[in-house]
C-alpha positions as CSV (number, residue, x, y, z in Angstrom):
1,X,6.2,102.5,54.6
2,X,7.9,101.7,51.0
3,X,4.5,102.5,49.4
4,X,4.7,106.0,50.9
5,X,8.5,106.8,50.5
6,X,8.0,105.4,46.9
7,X,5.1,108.0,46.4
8,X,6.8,110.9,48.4
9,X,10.1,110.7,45.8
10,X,7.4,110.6,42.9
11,X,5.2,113.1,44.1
12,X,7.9,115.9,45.5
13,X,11.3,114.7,44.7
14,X,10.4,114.3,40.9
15,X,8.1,117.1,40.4
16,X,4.7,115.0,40.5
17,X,2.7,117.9,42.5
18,X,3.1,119.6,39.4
19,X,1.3,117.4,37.0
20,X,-1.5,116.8,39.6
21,X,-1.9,120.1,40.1
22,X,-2.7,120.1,36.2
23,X,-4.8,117.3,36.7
24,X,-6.7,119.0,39.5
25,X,-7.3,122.1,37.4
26,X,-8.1,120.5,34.3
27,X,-10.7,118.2,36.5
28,X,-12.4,121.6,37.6
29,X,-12.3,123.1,34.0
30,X,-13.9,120.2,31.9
31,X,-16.7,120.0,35.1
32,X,-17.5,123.9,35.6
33,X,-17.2,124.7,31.8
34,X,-19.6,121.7,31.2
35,X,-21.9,122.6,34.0
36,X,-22.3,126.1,32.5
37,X,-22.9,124.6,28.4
38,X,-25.5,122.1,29.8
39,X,-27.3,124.7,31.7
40,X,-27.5,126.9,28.5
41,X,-28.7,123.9,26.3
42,X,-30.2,122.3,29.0
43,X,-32.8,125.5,29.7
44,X,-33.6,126.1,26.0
45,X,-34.4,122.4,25.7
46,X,-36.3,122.4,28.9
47,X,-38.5,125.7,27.2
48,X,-38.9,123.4,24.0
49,X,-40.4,120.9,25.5
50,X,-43.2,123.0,27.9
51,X,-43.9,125.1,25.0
52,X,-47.5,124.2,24.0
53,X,-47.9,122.4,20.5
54,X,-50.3,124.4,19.1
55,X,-48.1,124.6,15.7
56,X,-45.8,122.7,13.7
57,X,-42.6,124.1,15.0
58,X,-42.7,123.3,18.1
59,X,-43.8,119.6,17.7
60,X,-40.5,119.0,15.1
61,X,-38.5,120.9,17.9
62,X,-40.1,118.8,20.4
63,X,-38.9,115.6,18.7
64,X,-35.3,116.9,18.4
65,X,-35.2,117.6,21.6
66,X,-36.7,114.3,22.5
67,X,-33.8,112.2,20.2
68,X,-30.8,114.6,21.6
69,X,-31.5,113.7,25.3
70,X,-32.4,109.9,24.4
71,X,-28.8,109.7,22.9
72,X,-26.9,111.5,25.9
73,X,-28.7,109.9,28.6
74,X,-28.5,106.6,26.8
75,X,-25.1,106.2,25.9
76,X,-22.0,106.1,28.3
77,X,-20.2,109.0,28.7
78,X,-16.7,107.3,27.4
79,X,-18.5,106.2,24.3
80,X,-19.9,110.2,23.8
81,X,-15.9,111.4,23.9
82,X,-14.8,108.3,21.7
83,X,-17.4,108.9,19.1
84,X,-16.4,112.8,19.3
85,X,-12.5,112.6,19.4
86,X,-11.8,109.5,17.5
87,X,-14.8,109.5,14.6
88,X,-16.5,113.3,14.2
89,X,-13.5,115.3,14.6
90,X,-11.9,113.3,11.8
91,X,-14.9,112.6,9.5
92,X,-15.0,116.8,10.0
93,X,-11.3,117.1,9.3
94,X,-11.3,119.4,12.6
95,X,-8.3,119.2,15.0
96,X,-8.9,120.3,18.5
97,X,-7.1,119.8,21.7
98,X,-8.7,117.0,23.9
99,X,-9.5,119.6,26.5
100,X,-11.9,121.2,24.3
101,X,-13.4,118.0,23.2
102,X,-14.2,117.3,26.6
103,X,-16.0,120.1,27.7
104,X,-17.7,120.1,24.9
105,X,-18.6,116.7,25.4
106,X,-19.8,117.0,28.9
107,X,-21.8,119.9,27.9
108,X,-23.9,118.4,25.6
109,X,-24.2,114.8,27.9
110,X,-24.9,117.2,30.8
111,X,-27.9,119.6,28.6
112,X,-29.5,116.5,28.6
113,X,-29.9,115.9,32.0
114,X,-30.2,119.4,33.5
115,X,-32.8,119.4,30.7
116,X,-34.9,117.1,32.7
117,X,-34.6,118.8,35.9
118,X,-35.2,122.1,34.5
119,X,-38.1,121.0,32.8
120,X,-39.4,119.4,36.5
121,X,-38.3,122.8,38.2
122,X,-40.5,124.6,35.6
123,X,-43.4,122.4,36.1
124,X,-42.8,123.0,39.7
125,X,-43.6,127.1,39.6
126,X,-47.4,128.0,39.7
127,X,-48.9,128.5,36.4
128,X,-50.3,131.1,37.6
129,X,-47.0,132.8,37.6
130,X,-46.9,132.6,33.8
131,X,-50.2,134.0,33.3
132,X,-49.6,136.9,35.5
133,X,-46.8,138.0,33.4
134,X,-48.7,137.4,30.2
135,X,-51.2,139.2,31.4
136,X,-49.3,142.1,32.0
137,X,-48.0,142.5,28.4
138,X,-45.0,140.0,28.8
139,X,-44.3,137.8,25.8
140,X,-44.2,133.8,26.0
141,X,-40.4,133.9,26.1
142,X,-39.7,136.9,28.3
143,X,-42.2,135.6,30.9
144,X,-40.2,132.4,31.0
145,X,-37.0,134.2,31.0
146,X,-37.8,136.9,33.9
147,X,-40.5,135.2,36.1
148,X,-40.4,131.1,35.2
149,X,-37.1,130.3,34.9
150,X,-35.5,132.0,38.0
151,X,-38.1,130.2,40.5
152,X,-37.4,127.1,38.5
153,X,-33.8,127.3,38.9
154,X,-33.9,128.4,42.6
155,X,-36.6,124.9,43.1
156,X,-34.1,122.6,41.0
157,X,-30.6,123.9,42.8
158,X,-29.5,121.2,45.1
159,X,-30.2,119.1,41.8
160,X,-27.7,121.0,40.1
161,X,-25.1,120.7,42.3
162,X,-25.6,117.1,42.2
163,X,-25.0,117.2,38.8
164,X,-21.5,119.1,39.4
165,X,-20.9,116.5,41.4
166,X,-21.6,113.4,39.2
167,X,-19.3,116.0,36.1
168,X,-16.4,116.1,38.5
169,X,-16.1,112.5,38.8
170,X,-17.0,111.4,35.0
171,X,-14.0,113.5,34.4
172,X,-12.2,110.4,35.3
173,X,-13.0,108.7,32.1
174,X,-11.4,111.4,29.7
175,X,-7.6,109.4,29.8
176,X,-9.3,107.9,27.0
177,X,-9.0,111.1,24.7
178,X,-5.5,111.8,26.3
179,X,-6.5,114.4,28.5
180,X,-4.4,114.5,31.8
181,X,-7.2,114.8,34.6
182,X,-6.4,114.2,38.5
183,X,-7.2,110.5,37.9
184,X,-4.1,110.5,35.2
185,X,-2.0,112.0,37.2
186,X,-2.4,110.1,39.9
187,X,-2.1,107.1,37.6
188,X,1.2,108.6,36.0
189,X,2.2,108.6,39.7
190,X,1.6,104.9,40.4
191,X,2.8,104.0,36.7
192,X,6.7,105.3,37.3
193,X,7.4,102.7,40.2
194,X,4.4,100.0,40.1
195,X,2.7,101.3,43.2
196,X,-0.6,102.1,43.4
197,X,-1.8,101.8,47.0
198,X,-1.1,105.8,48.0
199,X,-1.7,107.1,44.5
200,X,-4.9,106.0,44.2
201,X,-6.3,106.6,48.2
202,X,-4.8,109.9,47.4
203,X,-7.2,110.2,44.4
204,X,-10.2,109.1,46.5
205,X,-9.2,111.8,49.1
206,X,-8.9,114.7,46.5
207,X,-12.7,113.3,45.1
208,X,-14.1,113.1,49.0
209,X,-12.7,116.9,49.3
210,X,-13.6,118.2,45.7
211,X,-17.6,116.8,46.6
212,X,-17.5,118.1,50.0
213,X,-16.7,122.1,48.7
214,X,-19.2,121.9,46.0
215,X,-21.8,120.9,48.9
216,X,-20.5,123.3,50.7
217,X,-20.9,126.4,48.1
218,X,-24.5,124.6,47.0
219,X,-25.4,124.6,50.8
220,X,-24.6,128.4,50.6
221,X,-26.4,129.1,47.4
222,X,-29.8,127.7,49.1
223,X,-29.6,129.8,52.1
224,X,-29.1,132.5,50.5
225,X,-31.4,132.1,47.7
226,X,-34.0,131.6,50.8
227,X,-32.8,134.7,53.0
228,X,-34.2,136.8,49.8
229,X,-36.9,134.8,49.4
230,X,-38.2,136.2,52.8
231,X,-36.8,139.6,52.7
């Protein structure tokens, strides 16, 4: 019962709603802003590394490609904002609010995972379905744009939202660039009396409910992605 009134007076009596609600909204922003950059990097990578290596272009892209998404998939997420707030952004002489850093961050860690689903989801679609536009006058790239792409992306879906998912709770880590997320807030919470216990089941709640929704809205996405399928 002390745990709880402690919290309450923190939470309401001293305003701390408001900096959670911050939190919450800054959570959402880094994840759905991060989502979107590592699905725009993410699909041109994908294309780089289906495109046949007939020429020399492609093969240097290829191995670009190939070293980007080694690095982001093999370093830890905390080390990735680190290296970008604490050593680039000086060594650049570039000053830019944590927030930014963080999406910007997560974008490019996140382009190299949607990367490798998008590239499975592409494999996935009939090659057939390439040809056919080919064949019909459609360039390499506007075949892959208007017919490849969109099947790939309906195929790799629920893979995406699991990648939301796994953004939204990274976000905990981005204290370490002093960006108030919900973790921090909550935190801050616990930090102005010592007490942790409500604070921090609090947190998990808000995480069980944040996952749920996006399952919720992916769920959605699929059903309708497969009512127009058969219409």
């Amino acid at each position: 019962m002390k745990s709880w009134n402690l919290f309450y007076t923190q939470f309401v009596t001293y305003g701390g709603y408001k900096t959670v609600l911050d939190g919450l909204l800054t959570t959402v922003e880094i994840a759905v802003f991060g989502l979107i950059i590592g699905i725009a990097i993410g699909t041109v990578i994908a294309v780089i590394r289906v495109l046949p290596k007939y020429k020399p272009l492609p093969v240097v892209l290829d191995k670009i490609a190939s070293v980007y998404v080694g690095f982001f998939r093999g370093t830890p997420m905390v080390v990735q904002l680190l290296i970008g707030y604490f050593v680039l952004l000086p060594a650049l002489k570039i000053s830019l609010d944590g927030t930014i850093v963080a999406i910007v961050i997560f974008g490019l860690n996140s382009g190299a995972y949607v990367s490798e689903i998008m590239r499975g989801g592409i494999n996935s679609v009939d090659k057939g379905q390439l040809e056919a536009g080919r064949a019909v006058g459609l360039g390499y790239g506007r075949a892959m744009l208007k017919i490849v792409i969109p099947q790939a992306v309906k195929n790799i879906l629920p893979t995406l939202g699991n990648e939301f998912i796994v953004l939204i709770k990274e976000t905990s880590v981005v204290s370490f660039i002093a960006v108030v997320d919900i973790t921090k807030a909550f935190r801050s919470i616990g930090d102005a009396n010592y007490e942790y216990i409500i604070p921090y089941l609090m947190l998990a709640a808000v995480y069980l409910i944040l996952v749920a929704l996006i399952t919720v809205m992916v769920r959605a996405l699929e059903r309708r992605f497969s009512k127009s399928e058969r219409s």
